[in-house]
C-alpha positions in Angstrom: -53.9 13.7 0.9 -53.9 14.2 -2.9 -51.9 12.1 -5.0 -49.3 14.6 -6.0 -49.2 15.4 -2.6 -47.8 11.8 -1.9 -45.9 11.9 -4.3 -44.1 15.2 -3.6 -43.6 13.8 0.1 -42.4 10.3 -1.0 -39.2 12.2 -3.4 -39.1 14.5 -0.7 -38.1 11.8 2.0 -36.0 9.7 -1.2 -33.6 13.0 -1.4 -33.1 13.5 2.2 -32.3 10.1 2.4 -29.4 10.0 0.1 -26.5 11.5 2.2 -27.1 8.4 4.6 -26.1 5.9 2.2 -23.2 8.6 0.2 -19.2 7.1 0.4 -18.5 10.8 1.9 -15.9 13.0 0.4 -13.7 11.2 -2.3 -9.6 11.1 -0.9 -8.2 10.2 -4.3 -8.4 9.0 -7.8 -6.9 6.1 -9.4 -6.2 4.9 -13.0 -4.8 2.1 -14.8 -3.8 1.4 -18.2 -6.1 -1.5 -18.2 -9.0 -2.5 -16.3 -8.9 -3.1 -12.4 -11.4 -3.7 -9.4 -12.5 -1.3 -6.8 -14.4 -2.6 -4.5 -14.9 -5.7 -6.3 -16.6 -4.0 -9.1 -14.2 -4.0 -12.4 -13.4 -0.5 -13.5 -11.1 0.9 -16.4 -9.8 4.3 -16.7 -10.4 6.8 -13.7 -11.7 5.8 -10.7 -13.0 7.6 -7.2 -11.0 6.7 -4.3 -13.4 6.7 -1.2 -12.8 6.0 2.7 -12.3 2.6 3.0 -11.8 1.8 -0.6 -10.5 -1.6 -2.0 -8.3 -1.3 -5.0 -7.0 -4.9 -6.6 -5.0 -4.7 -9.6 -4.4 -7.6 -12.9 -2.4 -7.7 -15.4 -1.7 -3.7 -15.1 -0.1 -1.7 -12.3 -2.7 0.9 -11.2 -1.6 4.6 -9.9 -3.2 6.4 -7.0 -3.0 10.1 -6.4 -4.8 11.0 -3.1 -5.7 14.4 -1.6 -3.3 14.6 0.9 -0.5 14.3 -1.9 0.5 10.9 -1.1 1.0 8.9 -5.3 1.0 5.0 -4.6 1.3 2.8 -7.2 -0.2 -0.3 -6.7 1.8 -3.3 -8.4 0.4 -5.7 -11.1 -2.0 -8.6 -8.9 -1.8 -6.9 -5.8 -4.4 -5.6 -3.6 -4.8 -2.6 -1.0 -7.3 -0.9 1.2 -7.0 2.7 1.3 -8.2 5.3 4.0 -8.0 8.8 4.4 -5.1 8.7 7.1 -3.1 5.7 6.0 -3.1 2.7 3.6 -3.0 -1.6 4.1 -1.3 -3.1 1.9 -2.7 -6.5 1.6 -1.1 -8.6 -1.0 1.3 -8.1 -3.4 3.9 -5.1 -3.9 3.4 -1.1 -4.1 5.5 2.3 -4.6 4.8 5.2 -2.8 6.4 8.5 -2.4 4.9 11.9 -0.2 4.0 9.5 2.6 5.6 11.5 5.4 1.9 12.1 6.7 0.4 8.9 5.1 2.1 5.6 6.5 1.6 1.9 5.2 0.5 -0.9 7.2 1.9 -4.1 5.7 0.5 -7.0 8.3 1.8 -5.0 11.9 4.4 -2.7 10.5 3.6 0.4 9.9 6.1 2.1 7.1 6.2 6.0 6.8 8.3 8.3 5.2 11.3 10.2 7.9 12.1 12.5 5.6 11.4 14.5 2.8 11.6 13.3 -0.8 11.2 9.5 0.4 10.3 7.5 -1.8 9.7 3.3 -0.8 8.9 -0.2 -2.3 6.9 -2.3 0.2 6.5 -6.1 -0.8 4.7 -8.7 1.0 5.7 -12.7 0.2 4.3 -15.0 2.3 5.2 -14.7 6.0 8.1 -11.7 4.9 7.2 -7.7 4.4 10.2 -6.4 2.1 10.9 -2.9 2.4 13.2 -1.0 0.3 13.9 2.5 -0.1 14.6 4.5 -3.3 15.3 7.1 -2.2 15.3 9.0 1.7 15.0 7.4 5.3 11.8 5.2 5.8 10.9 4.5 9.3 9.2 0.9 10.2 7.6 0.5 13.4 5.4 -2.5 14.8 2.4 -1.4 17.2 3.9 1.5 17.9 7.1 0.5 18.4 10.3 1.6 16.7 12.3 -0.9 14.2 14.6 0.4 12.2 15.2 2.9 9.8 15.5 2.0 6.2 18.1 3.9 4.2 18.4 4.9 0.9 19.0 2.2 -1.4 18.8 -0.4 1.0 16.3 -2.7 1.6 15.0 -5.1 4.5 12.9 -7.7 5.4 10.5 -8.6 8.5 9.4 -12.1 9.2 6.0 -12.4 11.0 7.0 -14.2 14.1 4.0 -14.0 15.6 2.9 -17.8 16.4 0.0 -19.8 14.0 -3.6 -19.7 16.0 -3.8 -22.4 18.8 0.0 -22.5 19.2 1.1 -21.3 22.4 4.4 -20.0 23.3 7.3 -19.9 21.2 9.9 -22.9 19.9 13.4 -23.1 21.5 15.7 -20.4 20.4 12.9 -18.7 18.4 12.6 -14.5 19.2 10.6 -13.6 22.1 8.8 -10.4 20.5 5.7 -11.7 18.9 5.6 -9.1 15.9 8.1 -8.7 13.2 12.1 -9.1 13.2 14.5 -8.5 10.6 15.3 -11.2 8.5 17.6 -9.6 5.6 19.2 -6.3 5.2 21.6 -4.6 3.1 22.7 -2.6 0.2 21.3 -3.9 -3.1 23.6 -5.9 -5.3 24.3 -5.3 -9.1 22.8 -8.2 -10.1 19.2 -7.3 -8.3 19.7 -3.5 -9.8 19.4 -4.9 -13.2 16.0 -6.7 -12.2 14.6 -2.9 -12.6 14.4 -3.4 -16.0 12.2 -5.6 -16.5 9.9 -3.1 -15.9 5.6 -3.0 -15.3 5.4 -6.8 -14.8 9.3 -7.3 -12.8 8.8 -9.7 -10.2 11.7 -8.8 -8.9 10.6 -5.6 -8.0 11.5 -5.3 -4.4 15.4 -5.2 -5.7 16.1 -1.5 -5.8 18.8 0.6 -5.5 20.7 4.0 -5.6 21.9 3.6 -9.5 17.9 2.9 -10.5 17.0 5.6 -7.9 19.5 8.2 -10.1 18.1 7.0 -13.2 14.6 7.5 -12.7 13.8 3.6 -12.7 10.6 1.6 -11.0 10.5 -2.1 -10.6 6.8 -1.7 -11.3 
């Protein structure tokens, strides 16, 4: 064989190759104001959202717009995994809206939209998921199984009981399930509506409400 024959072969087999290693089809693009990671690798501007992509934010909130018309935005220092049929959330806080199709997993709940127009907040803090609702009916279930139903401007919270690794059985008096059980609920008070204005960086951002829902208002 000639040495541009070896050559020609060698690309040949480089080329048909490539779609082995490719990310697939993109599902989304992000952006942020200022830089962010994807996939550990520290981006600014626009960004490719594959299958499987990790997203972790800084000083900067970061907004997602994904095929299947979902928008997240993904709070300042928080972190997410997305996928083409749903997202994790896996630290920090995040605002999402067209997610009737496109639920949330926050630890084992699973937050979707139950109607149109929804629009949620979903906060992890330690052990507690914090959901709130902007706007519309968001529906939390854990493995499957039904919760609740969060209602406009109201928000709740889920304590993990599930016990530590290497403890067996539960305490006296603690719940029996072994996944999430409502810790708070309620309508939002005036004093937590006014923590929506402290805008990008509010860390009390999980405090929402009708009156910031009318007025066009994100904790983020």
């Amino acid at each position: 064989m000639t040495r541009n024959g070896f050559f020609t072969l060698a690309v040949a087999a480089l080329f048909s190759a490539v779609p082995a290693f490719s990310a697939g089809p993109g599902i989304g693009v992000a952006t942020a104001v200022g830089s962010y990671s994807v996939n550990s690798s520290s981006v600014t501007g626009n960004a490719d959202i594959f299958n499987g992509t990790e997203l972790r934010t800084t000083i900067s909130p970061s907004d997602v717009h994904l095929e299947n018309g979902a928008d997240v935005r993904l709070a300042t220092r928080s972190a997410s995994k997305l996928y083409s049929d749903h997202l994790e959330l896996r630290d920090g806080a995040l605002r999402v809206s067209n997610f009737d199709s496109y639920p949330v997993q926050a630890r084992q709940l699973q937050i979707q939209a139950d109607t149109p127009g929804t629009e949620a907040i979903v906060r992890m803090k330690g052990r507690t998921v914090e959901i709130a609702s902007i706007g519309g009916t968001v529906k939390v279930t854990d493995g499957g199984a039904m919760l609740t139903r969060v209602t406009a401007g109201t928000k709740m919270a889920f304590q993990n009981t599930t016990p530590p690794a290497g403890q067996t059985g539960a305490s006296p008096g603690a719940p029996s399930q072994t996944g999430a059980a409502p810790a708070e609920q309620g309508p939002m008070s005036n004093k937590k509506i006014i923590l929506i204005s402290a805008g990008v960086c509010a860390v009390g951002g999980i405090a929402v409400g009708a009156i910031a829902a009318s007025q066009g208002k994100s904790p983020f």
